[in-house]
NUDREN-735096 format. One record per residue (C-alpha): x, y, z. Coordinates in nm, 4 decimals. Each point is the difference from the previous one (the first is absolute). Last residue first. Example, Ala and Ser with C-alpha at 12.3 -4.5 7.8 and 13.67 -1.06 7.14 Angstrom:
% NUDREN-735096
{site {1.3670; -0.1060; 0.7140}},
{site {-0.1370; -0.3440; 0.0660}},
//
This chain:
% NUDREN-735096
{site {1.7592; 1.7678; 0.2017}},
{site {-0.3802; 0.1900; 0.0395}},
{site {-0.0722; 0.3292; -0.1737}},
{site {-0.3104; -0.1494; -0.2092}},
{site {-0.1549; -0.1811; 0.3148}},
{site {-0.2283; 0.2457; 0.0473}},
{site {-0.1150; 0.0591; -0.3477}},
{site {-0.0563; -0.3826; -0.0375}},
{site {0.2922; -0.2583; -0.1093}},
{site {-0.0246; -0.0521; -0.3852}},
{site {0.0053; -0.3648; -0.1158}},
{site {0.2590; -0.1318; -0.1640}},
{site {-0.0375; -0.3092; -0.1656}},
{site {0.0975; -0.3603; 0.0537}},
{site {0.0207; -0.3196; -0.1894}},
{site {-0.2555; -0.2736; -0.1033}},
{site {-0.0850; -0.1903; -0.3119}},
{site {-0.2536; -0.1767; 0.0650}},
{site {-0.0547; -0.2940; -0.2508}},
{site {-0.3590; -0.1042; -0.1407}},
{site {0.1537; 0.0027; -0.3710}},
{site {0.0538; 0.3813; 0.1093}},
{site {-0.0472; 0.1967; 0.2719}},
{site {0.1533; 0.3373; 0.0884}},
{site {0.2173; 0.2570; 0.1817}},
{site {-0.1328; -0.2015; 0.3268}},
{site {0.1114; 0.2305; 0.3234}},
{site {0.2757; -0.0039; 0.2828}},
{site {-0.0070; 0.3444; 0.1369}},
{site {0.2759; 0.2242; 0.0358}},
{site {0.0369; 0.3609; 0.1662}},
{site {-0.0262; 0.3592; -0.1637}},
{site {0.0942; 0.2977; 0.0781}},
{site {-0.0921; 0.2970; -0.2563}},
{site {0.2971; 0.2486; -0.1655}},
{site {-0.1077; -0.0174; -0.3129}},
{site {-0.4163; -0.0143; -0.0083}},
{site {-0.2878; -0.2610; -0.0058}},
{site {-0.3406; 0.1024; 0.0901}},
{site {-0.1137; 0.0923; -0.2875}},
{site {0.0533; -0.3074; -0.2024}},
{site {-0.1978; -0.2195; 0.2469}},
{site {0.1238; -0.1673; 0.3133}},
{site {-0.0003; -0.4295; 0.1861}},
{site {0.2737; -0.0883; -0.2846}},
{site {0.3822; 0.1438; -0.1345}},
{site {0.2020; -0.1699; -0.2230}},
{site {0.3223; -0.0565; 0.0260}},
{site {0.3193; 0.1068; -0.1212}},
{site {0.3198; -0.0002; 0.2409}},
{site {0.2449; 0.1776; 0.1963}},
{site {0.2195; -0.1437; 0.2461}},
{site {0.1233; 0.1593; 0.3104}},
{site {-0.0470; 0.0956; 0.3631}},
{site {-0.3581; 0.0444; -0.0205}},
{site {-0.1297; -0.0907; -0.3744}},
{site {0.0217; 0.2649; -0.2962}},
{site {-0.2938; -0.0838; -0.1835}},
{site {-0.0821; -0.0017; -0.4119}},
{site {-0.3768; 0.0530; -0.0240}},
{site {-0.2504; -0.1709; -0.1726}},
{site {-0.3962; 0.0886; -0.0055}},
{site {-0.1943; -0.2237; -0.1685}},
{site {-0.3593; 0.1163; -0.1907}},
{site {-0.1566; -0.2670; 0.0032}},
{site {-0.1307; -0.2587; 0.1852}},
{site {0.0331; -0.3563; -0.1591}},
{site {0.3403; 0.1537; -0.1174}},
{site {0.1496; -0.0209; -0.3864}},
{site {0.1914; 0.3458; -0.0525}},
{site {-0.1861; 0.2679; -0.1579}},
{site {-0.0545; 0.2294; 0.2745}},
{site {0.3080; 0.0661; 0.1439}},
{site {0.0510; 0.2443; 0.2781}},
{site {0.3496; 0.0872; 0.0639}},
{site {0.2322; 0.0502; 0.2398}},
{site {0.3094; 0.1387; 0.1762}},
{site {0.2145; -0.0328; 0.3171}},
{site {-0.2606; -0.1299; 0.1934}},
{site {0.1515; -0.0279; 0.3668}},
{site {0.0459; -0.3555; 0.2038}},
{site {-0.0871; -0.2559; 0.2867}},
{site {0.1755; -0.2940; 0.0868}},
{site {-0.2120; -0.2886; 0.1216}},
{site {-0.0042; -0.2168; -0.3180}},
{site {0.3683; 0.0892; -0.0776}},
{site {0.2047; -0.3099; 0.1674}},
{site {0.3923; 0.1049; -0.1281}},
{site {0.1535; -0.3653; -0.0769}},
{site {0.4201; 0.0441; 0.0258}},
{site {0.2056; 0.0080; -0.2834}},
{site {0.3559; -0.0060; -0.0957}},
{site {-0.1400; -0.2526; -0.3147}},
{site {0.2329; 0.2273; -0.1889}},
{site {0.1759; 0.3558; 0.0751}},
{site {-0.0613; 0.2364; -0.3387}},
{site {0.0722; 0.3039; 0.2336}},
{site {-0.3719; 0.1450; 0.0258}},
{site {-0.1967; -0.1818; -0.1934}},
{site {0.0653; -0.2941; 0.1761}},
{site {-0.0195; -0.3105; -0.1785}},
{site {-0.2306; -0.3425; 0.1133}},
{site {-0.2948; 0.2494; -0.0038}},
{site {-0.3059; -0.0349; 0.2232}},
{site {-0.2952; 0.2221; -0.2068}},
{site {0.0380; 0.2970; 0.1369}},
{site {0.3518; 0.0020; 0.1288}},
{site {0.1297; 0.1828; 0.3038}},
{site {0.3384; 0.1217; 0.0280}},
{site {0.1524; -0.0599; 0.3650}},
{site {0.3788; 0.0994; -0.1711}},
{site {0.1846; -0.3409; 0.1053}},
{site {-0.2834; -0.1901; 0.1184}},
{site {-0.2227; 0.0591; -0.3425}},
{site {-0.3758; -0.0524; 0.0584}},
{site {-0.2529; -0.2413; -0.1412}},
{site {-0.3276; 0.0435; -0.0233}},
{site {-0.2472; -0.1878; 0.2130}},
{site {-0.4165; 0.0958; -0.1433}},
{site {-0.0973; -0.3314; 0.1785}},
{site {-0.2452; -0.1249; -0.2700}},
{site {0.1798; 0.1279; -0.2793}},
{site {0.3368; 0.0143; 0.0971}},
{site {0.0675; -0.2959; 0.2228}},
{site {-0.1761; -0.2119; -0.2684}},
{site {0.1747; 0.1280; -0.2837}},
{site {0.1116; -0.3863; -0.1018}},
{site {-0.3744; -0.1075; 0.1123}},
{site {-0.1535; 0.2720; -0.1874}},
{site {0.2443; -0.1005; -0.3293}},
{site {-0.1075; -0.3885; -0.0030}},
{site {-0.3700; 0.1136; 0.0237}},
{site {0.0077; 0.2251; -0.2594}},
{site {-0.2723; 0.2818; -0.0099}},
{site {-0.2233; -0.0496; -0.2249}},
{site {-0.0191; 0.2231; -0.2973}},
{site {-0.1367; 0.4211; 0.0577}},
{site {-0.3203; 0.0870; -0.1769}},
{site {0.0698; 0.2402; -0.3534}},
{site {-0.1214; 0.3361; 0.0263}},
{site {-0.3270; 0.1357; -0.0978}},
{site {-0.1082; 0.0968; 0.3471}},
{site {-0.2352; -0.2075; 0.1260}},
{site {-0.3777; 0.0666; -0.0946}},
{site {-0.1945; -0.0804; 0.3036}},
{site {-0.1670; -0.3396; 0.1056}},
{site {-0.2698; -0.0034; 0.2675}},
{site {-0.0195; -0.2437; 0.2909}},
{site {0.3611; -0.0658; -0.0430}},
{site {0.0893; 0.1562; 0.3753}},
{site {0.2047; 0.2639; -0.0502}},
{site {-0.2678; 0.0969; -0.2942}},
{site {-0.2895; -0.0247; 0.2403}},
{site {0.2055; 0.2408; 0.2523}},
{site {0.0885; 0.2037; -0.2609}},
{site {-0.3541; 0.0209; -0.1021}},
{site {-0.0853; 0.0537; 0.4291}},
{site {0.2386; 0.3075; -0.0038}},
{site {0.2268; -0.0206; 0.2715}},
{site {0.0926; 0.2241; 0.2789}},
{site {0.3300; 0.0136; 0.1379}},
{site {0.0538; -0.0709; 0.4153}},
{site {0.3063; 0.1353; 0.2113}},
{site {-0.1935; -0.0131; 0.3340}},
{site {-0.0875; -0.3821; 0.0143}},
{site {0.4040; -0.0577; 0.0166}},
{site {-0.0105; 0.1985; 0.3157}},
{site {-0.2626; -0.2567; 0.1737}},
{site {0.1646; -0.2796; -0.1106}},
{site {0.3234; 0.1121; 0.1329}},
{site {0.2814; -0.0222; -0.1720}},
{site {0.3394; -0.0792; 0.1325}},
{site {-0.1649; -0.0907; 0.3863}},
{site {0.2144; 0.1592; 0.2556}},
{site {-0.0336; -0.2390; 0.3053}},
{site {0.1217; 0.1207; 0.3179}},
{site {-0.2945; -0.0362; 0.2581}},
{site {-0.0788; -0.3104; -0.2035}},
{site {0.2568; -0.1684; 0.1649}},
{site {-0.1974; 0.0381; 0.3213}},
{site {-0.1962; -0.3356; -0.1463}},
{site {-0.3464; -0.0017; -0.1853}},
{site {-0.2137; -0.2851; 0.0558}},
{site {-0.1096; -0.2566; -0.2395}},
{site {-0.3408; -0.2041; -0.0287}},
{site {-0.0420; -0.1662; -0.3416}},
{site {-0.3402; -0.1176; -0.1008}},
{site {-0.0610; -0.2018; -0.3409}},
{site {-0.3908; -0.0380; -0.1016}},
{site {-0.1060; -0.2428; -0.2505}},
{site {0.0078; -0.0357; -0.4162}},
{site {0.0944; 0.3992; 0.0656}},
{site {-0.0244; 0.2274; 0.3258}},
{site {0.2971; 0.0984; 0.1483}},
{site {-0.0121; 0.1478; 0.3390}},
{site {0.2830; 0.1828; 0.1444}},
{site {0.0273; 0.0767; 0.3717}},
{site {0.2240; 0.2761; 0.1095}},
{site {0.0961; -0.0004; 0.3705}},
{site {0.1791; 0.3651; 0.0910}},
{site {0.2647; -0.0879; 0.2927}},
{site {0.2868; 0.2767; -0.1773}},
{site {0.0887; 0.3201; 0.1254}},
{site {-0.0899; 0.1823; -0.3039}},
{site {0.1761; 0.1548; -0.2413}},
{site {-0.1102; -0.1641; -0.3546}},
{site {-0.3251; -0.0995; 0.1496}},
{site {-0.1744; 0.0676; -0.4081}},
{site {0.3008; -0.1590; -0.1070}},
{site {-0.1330; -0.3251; 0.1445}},
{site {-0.3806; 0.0768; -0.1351}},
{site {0.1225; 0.0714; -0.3629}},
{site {0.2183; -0.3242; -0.0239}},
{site {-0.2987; -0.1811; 0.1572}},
{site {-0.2293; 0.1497; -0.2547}},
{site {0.2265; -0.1064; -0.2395}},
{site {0.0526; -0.3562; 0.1137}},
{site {-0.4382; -0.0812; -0.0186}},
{site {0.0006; 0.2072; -0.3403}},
{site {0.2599; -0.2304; -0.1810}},
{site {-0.2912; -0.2575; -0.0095}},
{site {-0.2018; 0.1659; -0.2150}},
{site {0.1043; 0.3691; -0.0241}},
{site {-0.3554; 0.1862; 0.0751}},
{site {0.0020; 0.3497; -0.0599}},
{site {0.2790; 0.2796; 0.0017}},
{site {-0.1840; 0.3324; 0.1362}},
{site {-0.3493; -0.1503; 0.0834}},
{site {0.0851; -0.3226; 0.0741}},
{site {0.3258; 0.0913; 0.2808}},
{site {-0.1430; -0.2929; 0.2677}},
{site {-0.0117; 0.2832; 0.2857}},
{site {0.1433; -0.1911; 0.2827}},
{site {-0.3528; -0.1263; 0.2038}},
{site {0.1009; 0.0880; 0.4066}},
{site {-0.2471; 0.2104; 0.0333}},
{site {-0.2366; -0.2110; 0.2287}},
{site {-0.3086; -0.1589; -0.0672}},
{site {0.1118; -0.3553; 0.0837}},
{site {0.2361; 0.0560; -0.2815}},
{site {-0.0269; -0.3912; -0.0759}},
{site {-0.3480; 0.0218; -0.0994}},
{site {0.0430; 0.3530; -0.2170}},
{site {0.3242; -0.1182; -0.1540}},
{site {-0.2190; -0.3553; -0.0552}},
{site {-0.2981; 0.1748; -0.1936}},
{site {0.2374; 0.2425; -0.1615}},
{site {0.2317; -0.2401; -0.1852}},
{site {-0.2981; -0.2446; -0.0621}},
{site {-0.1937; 0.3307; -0.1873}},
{site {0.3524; 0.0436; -0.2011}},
{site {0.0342; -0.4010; -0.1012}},
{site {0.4110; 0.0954; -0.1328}},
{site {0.0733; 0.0170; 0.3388}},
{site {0.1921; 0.1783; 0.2740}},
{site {-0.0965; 0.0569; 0.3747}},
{site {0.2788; 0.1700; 0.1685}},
{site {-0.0622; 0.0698; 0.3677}},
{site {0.2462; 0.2590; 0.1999}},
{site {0.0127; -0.0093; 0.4186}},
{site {-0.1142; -0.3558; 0.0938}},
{site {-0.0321; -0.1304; 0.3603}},
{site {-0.3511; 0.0534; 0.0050}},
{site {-0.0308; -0.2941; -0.1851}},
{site {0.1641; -0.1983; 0.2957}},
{site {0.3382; -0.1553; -0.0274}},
{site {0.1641; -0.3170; 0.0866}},
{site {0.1732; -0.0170; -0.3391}},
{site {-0.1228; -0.2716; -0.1119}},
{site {-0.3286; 0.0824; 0.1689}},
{site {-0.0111; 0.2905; -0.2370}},
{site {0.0849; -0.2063; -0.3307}},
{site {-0.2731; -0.2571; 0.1241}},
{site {-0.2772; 0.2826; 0.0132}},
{site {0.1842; 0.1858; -0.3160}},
{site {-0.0644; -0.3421; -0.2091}},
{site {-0.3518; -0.0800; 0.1116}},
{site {-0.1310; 0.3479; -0.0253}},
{site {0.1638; 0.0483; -0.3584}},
{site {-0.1185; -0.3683; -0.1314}},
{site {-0.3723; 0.1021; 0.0821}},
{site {0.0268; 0.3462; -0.1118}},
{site {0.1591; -0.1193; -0.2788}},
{site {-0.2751; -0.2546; -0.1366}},
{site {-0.2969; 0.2636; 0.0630}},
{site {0.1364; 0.2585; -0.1918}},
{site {0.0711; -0.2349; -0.3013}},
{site {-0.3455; -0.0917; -0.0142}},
{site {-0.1361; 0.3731; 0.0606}},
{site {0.2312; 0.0200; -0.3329}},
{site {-0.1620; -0.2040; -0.2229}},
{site {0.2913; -0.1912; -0.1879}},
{site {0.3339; 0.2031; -0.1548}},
{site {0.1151; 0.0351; -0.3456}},
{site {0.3744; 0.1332; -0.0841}},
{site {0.0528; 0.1321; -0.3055}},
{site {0.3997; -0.0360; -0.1379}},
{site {-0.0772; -0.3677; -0.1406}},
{site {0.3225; -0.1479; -0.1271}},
{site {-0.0235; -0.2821; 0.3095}},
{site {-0.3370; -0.0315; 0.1262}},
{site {-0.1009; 0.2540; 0.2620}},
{site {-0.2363; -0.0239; 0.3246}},
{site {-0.1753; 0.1618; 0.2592}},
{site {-0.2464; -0.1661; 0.2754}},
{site {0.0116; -0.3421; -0.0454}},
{site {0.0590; -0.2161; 0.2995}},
{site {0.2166; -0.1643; 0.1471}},
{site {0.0919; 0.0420; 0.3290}},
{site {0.3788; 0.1108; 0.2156}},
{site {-0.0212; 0.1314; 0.3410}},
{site {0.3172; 0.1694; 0.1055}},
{site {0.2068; 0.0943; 0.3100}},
{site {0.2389; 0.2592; 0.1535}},
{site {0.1805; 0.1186; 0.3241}},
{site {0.2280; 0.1905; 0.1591}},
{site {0.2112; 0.1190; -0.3179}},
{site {0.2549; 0.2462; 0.0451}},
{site {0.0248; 0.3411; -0.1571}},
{site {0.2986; 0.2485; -0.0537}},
{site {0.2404; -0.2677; 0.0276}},
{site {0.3887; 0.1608; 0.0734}},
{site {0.2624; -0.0289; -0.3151}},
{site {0.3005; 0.1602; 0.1586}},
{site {-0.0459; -0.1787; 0.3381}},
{site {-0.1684; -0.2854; -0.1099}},
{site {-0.2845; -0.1571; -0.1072}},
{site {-0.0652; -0.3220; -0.1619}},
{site {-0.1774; 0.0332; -0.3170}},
{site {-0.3185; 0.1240; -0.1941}},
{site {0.0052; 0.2966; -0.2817}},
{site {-0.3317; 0.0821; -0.1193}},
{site {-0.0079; 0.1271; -0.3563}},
{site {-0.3170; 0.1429; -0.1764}},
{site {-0.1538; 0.1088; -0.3098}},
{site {-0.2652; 0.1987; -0.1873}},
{site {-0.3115; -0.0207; -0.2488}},
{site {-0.3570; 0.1104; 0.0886}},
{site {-0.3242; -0.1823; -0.0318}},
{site {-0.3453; 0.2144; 0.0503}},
{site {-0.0171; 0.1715; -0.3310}},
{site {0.0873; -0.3283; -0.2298}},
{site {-0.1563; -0.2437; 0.2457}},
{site {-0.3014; 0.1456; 0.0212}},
{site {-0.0210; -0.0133; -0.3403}},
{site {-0.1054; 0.2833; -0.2587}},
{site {0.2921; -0.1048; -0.2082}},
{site {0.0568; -0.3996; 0.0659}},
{site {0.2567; -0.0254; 0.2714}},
{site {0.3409; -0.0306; 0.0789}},
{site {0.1912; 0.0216; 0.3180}},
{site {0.3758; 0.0015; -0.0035}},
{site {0.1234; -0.1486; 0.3309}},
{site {0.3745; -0.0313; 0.1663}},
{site {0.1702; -0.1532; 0.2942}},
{site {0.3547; -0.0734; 0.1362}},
{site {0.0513; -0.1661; 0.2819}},
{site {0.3758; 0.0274; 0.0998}},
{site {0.0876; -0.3298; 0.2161}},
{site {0.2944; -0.0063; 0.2622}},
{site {0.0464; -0.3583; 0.0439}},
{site {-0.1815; -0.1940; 0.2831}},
{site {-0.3312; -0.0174; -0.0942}},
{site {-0.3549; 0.0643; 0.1561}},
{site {-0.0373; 0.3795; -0.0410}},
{site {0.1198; -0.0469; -0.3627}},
{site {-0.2914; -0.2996; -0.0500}},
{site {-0.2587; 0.2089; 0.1686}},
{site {0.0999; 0.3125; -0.2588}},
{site {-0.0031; -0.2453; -0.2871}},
{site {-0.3441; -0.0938; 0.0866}},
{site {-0.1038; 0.3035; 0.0279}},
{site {0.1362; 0.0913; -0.3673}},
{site {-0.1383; -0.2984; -0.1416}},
{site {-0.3510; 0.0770; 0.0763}},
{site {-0.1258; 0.1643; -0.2800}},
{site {0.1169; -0.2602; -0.2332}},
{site {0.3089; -0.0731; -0.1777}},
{site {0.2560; -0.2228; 0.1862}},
{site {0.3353; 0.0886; 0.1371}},
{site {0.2287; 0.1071; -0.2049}},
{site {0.3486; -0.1147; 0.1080}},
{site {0.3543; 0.1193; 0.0322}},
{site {0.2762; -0.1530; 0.1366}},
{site {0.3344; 0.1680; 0.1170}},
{site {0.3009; -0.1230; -0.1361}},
{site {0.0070; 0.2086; -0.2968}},
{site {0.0697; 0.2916; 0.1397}},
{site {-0.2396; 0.2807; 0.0868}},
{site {0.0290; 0.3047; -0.2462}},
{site {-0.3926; 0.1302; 0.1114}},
{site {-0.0670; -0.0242; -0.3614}},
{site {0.1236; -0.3469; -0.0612}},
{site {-0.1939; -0.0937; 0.3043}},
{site {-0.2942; 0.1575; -0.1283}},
{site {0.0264; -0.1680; -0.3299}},
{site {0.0621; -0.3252; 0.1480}},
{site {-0.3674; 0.0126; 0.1509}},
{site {-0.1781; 0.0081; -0.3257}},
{site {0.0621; -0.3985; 0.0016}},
{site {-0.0635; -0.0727; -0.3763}},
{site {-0.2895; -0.2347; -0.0580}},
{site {-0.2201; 0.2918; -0.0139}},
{site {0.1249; 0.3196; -0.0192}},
{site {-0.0876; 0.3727; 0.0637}},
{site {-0.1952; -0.1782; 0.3189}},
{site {-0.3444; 0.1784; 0.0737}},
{site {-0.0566; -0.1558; 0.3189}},
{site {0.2716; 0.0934; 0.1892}},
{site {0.2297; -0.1560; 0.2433}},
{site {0.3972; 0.0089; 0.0061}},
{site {0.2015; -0.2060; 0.3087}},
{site {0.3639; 0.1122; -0.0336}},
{site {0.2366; -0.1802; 0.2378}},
{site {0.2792; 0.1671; 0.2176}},
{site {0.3538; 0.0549; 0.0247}},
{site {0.3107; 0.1781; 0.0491}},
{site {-0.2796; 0.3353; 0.1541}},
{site {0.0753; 0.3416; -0.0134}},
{site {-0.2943; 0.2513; 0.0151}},
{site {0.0231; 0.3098; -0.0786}},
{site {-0.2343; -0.0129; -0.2476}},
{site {-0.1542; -0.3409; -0.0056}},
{site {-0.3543; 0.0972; 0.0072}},
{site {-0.0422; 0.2978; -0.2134}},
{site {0.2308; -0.2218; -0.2876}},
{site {-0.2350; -0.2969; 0.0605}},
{site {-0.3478; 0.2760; -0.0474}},
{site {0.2189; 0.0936; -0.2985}},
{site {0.0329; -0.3648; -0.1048}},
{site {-0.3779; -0.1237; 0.0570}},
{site {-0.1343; 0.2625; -0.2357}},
{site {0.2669; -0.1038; -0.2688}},
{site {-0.1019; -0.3457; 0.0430}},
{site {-0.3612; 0.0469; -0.0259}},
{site {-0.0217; 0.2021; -0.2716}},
{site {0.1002; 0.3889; -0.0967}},
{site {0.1291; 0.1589; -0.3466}},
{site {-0.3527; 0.1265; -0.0634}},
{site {-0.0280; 0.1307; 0.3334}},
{site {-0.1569; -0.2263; 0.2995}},
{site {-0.3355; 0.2161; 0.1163}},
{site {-0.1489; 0.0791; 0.3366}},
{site {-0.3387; 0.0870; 0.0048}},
{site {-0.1919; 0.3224; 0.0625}},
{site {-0.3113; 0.1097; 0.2275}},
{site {-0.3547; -0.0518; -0.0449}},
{site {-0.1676; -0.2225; -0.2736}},
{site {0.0712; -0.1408; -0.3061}},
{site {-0.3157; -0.2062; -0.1915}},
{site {-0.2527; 0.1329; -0.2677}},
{site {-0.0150; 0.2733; -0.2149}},
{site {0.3048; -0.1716; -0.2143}},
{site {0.2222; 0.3214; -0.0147}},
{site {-0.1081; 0.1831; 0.2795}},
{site {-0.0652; -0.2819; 0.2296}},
{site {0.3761; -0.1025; -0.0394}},
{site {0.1115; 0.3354; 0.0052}},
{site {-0.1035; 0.0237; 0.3769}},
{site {0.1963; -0.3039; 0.1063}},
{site {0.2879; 0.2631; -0.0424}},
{site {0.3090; -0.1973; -0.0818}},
{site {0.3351; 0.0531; 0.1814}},
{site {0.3308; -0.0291; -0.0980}},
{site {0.3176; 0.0400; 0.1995}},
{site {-0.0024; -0.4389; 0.0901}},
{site {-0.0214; -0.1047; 0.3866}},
{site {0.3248; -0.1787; 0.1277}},
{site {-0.0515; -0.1174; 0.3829}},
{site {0.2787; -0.0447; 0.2048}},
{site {0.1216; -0.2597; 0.3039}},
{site {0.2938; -0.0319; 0.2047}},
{site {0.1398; -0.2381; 0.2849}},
{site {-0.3643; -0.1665; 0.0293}},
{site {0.0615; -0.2260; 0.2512}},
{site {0.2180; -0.2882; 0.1948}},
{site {0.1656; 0.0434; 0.3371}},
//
């Protein structure tokens, strides 16, 4: 039986009052906050902890990467071997991106659902906008992961699909030209009119499919980038019943195309529990209409998401709309009068590779020392190349001490670093993201987080952070 084996949803810490917006500019914002990727977030880094959510525990020899967004860190370069590198996969696994519009991240779903291999779907979306924009106070930024394979007894499917179809037309309703980050959309009762069509036509044929009726369907998800399209069909298909899964706008705001996955992340973990026999239907609306019918399986009865959507939405940080404008290079602050860090070298990421996208140290067999950076000589008995790799990324660790520097070159400053002891062994000097100054003390948990440290000559050069766990979490192993 083939399904969704696991699936997450990654929502950035920060949040943006749409308030401010007005407040600044007398004009534009709104109700509610926004989701927002941190200085040292993209894409890629989005789309690798919503991975990490999705494959923990999980232990799979192989699958295929599929990696949709439409704000790519790179062009030309496949962002997609990033994540892999991230998630430690070997190198025999493929990884693709897979197109760059709204609607690439339903389509990779259908394609998962339709192949043989075990396929991880990973999706991400940073919305831009001019300031004032709709798109600046309605869009949001997050991630997702779906996880689709053959099930078996220690991987069960949580969902199943019964059904699905699509209606594909073209016709010009938003649009983006390469290097542009505003997006421009036609007359919207246009727009409105298109989707409902396509929507009806597509769910109609998805249903009979499936050899269902409408009534049939427990949880709707209606998700678009065309908001008055999104609730014109969710109030056709809906047939007037509460069945419409709250589409998350007014606490994260509209993802793009990763919205459509996280909403079903956040509606499966939402029947965490439950006997099973709940029929979702998901409706993507972009360039046409894409319906996928699924059903959840007793499986779910069991299921222990690793981070709920829903609990992630608790632990929020408000940020101030300048910094926001400043995160985003709508307005240019003073840097601190250091020095900006050289390229990195591509020649020494790929011979670290293992260690800087992976975070695998290496760790002595004889005396089970573990080195931070991998080490070819023990430090403890001088053995050599007696090592084993030590996989870090999901170990979680104390601050032993800190400091606060505020002089050091950072497109956010101040930065926070803190040498941490790690779980078990190793120790190790990172720096810490996702907190201020006063929140960090000696003795705090903390777990990693793969992050950008910086950009330059248009290269990424990502790594990981700490991140502190929340108050709760703080006497955790």
């Amino acid at each position: 039986m083939r399904g969704i084996l696991s699936i997450s949803g990654y929502v950035p810490v920060h949040r943006l009052d749409r308030r401010e917006v007005s407040v600044l500019f007398g004009t534009g914002g709104g109700k509610g906050t926004r989701a927002v990727a941190g200085h040292d977030e993209d894409t890629t880094t989005m789309g690798v902890e919503a991975a990490r959510l999705a494959m923990a525990g999980v232990d799979l020899s192989a699958l295929a990467l599929l990696f949709a967004t439409g704000t790519p860190a790179y062009a030309d370069k496949t962002n997609a071997t990033a994540i892999h590198a991230a998630l430690g996969r070997p190198a025999s696994e493929p990884a693709w991106d897979f197109g760059g519009s709204a609607r690439s991240a339903a389509g990779a779903l259908g394609f998962a659902l339709a192949s043989n291999p075990a396929t991880l779907v990973v999706s991400a979306d940073r919305r831009d906008g001019l300031a004032t924009s709709a798109d600046e106070s309605g869009g949001g930024d997050a991630g997702a992961a779906v996880l689709i394979g053959e099930a078996t007894d220690t991987l069960p499917a949580l969902a199943v699909q019964l059904g699905g179809a699509s209606a594909t037309d073209e016709f010009l309703d938003r649009w983006r030209v390469p290097g542009d980050r505003r997006s421009k959309q036609w007359e919207e009762k246009f727009g409105e009119q298109r989707y409902t069509a396509l929507a009806l036509d597509a769910f109609g044929r998805a249903l009979s499919q499936a050899g269902l009726d409408a009534s049939a369907v427990d949880h709707l998800i209606v998700t678009s980038m065309h908001t008055r399209a999104a609730k014109s069909v969710a109030g056709k298909l809906s047939g007037g019943r509460d069945i419409v899964v709250d589409d998350l706008t007014q606490s994260i705001g509209q993802s793009a195309g990763t919205h459509g996955l996280l909403l079903l992340a956040s509606c499966l973990e939402s029947l965490a529990g439950s006997a099973g026999g709940a029929t979702i239907a998901l409706v993507n609306l972009a360039d046409g209409a894409d319906v996928v019918l699924l059903q959840t399986t007793a499986a779910i009865a069991n299921w222990k998401p690793a981070k709920p959507v829903a609990k992630q939405l608790e632990r929020t940080s408000p940020l101030p709309y300048g910094k926001f404008l400043s995160w985003r290079q709508m307005v240019t602050v003073e840097p601190p009068r250091r020095p900006e860090p050289g390229r990195v070298s591509a020649t020494a990421a790929w011979r670290s590779e293992e260690w800087k996208f992976a975070f695998v140290g290496s760790k002595d067999r004889t005396t089970g020392t573990v080195h931070m950076p991998p080490s070819r000589v023990s430090r403890v008995g001088g053995a050599v190349d007696d090592m084993e790799p030590a996989p870090m990324a999901n170990v979680r660790g104390t601050i032993v001490t800190f400091t606060i520097d505020r002089m050091v070159y950072s497109p956010s400053p101040p930065v926070a670093f803190a040498i941490v002891d790690f779980d078990g062994g190793g120790r190790f000097p990172i720096e810490l993201t996702d907190c201020t100054a006063d929140q960090v003390a000696i003795g705090g948990r903390v777990e990693m987080t793969f992050r950008k440290l910086f950009t330059q000559d248009d290269i990424h050069d990502y790594f990981w952070k700490a991140r502190l766990l929340p108050a709760e979490s703080q006497g955790d192993n």
